[in-house]
C-alpha positions as CSV (number, residue, x, y, z in Angstrom):
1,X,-6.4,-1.6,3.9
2,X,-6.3,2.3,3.9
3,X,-7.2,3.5,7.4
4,X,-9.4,6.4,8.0
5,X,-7.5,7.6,10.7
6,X,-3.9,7.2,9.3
7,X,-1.2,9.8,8.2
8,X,0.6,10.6,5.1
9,X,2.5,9.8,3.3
10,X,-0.6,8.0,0.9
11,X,0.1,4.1,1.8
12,X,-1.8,0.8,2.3
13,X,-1.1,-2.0,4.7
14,X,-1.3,-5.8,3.3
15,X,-2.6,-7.5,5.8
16,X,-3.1,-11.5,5.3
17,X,-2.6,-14.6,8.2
18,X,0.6,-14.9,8.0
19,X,1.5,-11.3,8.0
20,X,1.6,-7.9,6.9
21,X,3.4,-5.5,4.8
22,X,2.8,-1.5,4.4
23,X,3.6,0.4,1.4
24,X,4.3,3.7,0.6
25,X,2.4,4.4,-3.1
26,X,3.6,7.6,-3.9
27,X,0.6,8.6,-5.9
28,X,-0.7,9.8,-8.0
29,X,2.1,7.9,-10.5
30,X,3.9,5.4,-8.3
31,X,5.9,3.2,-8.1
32,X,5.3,1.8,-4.8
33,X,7.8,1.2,-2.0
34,X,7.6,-1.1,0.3
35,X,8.5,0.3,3.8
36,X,7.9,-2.5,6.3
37,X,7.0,-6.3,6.1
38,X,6.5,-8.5,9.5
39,X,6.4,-12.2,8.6
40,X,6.0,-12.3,5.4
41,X,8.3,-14.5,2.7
42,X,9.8,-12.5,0.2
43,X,8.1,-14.4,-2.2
44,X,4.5,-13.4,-1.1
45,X,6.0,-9.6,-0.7
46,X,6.7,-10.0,-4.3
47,X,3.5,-11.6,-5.8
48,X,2.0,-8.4,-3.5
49,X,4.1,-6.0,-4.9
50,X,2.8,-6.9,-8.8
51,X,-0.8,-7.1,-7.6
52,X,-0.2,-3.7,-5.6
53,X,1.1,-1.9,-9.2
54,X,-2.1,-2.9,-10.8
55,X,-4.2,-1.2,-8.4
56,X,-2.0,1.8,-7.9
57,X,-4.8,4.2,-10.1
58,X,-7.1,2.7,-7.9
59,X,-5.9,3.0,-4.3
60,X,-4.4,6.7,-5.2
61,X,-7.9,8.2,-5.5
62,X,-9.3,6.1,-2.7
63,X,-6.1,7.3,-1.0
64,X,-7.2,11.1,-1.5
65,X,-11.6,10.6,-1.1
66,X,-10.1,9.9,2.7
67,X,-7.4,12.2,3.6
68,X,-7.3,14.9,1.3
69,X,-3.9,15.4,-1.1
70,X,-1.2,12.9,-0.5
């Protein structure tokens, strides 16, 4: 989820039943960081995380269509 209204740095929040986790994408060439998990296992943070890296040319230009540079 990238939020209209949100603030830079460029980031996207995971956000699933269980939990969420926000990460930083540092665009336009990664790599992604994560900067804050709540109740998530680290094993679900991590099948994120490779999921997240292949969408990173994606989410960066959605990223900027939004808010502008990152």
């Amino acid at each position: 989820m990238i939020y209209p209204d949100d603030h830079r740095p460029a980031h996207v929040h995971v956000i699933r039943a269980e939990g969420e986790a926000v990460f930083i994408l540092n665009c336009p060439d990664g790599p992604h960081v994560l900067r804050e998990t709540y109740r998530f296992a680290r094993r679900t943070v991590s099948r994120i995380e490779k999921e997240l890296a292949k969408h990173l040319f994606t989410l960066c230009p959605l990223w900027s269509d939004i808010h502008g540079d990152f």
